[in-house]
N, C-alpha and C positions, 0 to 999 in steps of 0.2 A: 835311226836305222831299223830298229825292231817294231815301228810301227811300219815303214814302206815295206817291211816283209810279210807283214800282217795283210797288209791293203795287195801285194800282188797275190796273194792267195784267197783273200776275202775283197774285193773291188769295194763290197757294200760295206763296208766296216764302216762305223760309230763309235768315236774314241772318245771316253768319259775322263776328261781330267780332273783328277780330286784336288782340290787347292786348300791350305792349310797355311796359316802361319808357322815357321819351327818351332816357337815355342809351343803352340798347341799340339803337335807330332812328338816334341819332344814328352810330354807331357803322357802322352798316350801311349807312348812308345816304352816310357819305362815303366806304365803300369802294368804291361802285358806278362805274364807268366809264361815260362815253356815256349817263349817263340825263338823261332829257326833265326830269325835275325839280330841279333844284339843294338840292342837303343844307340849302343858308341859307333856305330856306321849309321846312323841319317843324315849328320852330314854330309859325308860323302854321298849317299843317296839322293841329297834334295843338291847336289853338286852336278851331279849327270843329269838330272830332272831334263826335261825339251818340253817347253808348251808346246801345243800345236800349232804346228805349223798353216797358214791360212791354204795350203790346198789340202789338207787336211779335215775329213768329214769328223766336226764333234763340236764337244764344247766344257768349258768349265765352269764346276760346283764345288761352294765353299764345303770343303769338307769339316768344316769348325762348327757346321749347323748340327742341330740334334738330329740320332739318327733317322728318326721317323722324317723328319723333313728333308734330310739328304734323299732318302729314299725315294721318295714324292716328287724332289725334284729332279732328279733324272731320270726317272720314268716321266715326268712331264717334258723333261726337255729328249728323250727318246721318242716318244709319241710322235713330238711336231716334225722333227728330223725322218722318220721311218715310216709316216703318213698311216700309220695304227688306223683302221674301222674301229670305231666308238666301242662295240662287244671285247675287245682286244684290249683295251685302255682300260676296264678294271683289274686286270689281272697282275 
């Protein structure tokens, strides 16, 4: 629901889905200090989770990649989706 709300206010939207094993979230999730969300709700979190839906502009990235290469790839895979001029595609 909160992406069609997304898409009627933004038509062009590009939806990045970060995909993860739980164990790997879980992992990550209790390493984090001071965060607003407590690691004991990702379950419930990866419960509600919605891939995208195929009319749905986007796509999914193993979020279990190192970060430098998460990085990389969604900006590689924004590029092709959002037709980036090559001067745009370093940034």
């Amino acid at each position: 629901r909160y992406r069609d709300a997304i898409r009627t206010t933004a038509p062009g939207a590009v939806f990045v889905h970060l995909d993860a094993p739980a164990d790997v979230l879980a992992i990550r999730a209790g390493a984090r200090e001071g965060h607003f969300m407590p690691a004991s709700l990702l379950a419930s979190q990866l419960a509600t989770l919605e891939p995208l839906d195929a009319d749905e502009e986007g796509f999914a990235v193993d979020a279990s990649l190192p970060v430098d290469d998460l990085v990389t790839a969604v900006v590689v895979g924004l590029t092709k989706r959002l037709d980036l001029p090559p001067a745009a595609r370093s940034h």
